[in-house]
C-alpha positions as CSV (number, residue, x, y, z in Angstrom):
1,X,7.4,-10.0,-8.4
2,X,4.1,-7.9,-8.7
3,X,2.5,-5.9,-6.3
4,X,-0.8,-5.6,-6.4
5,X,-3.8,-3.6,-3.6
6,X,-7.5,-5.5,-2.9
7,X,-10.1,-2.8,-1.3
8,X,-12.3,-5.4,-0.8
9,X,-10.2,-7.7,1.2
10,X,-8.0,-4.6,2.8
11,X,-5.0,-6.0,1.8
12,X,-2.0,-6.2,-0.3
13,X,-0.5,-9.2,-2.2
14,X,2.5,-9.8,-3.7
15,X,3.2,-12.8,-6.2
16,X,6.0,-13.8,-8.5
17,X,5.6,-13.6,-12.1
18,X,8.1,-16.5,-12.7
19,X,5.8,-19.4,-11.6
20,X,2.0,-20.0,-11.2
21,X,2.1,-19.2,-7.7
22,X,-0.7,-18.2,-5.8
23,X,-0.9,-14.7,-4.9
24,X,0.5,-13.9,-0.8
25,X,-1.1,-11.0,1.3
26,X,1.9,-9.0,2.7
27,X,2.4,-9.0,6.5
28,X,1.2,-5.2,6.6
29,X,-1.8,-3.9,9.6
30,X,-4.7,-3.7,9.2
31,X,-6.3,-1.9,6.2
32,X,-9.0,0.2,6.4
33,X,-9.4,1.1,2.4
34,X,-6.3,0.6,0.5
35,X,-6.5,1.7,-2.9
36,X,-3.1,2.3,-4.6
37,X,0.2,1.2,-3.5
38,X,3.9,1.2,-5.2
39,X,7.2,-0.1,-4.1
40,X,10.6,2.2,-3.7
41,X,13.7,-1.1,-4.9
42,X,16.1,1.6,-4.0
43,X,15.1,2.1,-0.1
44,X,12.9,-1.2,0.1
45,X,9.8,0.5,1.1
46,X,6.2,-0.1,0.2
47,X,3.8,2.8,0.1
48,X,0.5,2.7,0.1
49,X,-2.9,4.9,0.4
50,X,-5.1,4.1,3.2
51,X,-8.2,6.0,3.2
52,X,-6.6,9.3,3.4
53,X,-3.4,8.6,5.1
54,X,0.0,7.6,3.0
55,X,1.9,5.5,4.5
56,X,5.3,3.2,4.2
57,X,7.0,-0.1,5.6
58,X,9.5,-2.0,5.3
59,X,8.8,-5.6,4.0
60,X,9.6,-7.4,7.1
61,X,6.8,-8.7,9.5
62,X,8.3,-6.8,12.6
63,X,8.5,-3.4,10.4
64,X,6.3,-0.5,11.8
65,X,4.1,1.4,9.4
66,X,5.6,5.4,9.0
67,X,2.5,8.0,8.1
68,X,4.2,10.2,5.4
69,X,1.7,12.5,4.8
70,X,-2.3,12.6,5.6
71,X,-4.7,13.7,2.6
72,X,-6.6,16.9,3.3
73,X,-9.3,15.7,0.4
74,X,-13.2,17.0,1.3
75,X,-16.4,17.8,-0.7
76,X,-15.3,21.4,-1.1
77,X,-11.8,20.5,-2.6
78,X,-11.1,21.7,-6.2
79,X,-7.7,21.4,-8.2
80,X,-6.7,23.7,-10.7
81,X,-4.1,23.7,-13.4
């Protein structure tokens, strides 16, 4: 199975790798602007970036998004090594 995120259509999709299947959006909210996303096997949680919020779900329909951490990112923002 690969995971994959579409800004464009604020969604993510999921599609086996075994078959030609046809690529399934996941039964996640609403999206605002996802733009990365990866999957924890060991807890069976997705996480994804929304904009600037992080957040996780389960993979079941009836599972409620968690914020885990919001992104403090602005034009004055600078990293250093």
């Amino acid at each position: 199975m690969i995971f994959f995120v579409d800004p464009y259509h604020k969604q993510v999709y999921q599609m086996s790798l075994s078959s030609s299947s046809t690529p399934q959006g996941m039964p996640l909210p609403r999206m605002d602007y996802p733009v990365s996303m990866d999957v924890d096997r060991s807890t069976g949680k997705l996480f994804w970036i929304d904009g600037k919020k992080i957040l996780s779900s389960g993979f079941k329909k009836t599972d409620t998004p968690t914020l885990v951490h919001e992104l403090m990112i602005g034009m004055n923002c600078t990293l250093s090594n």
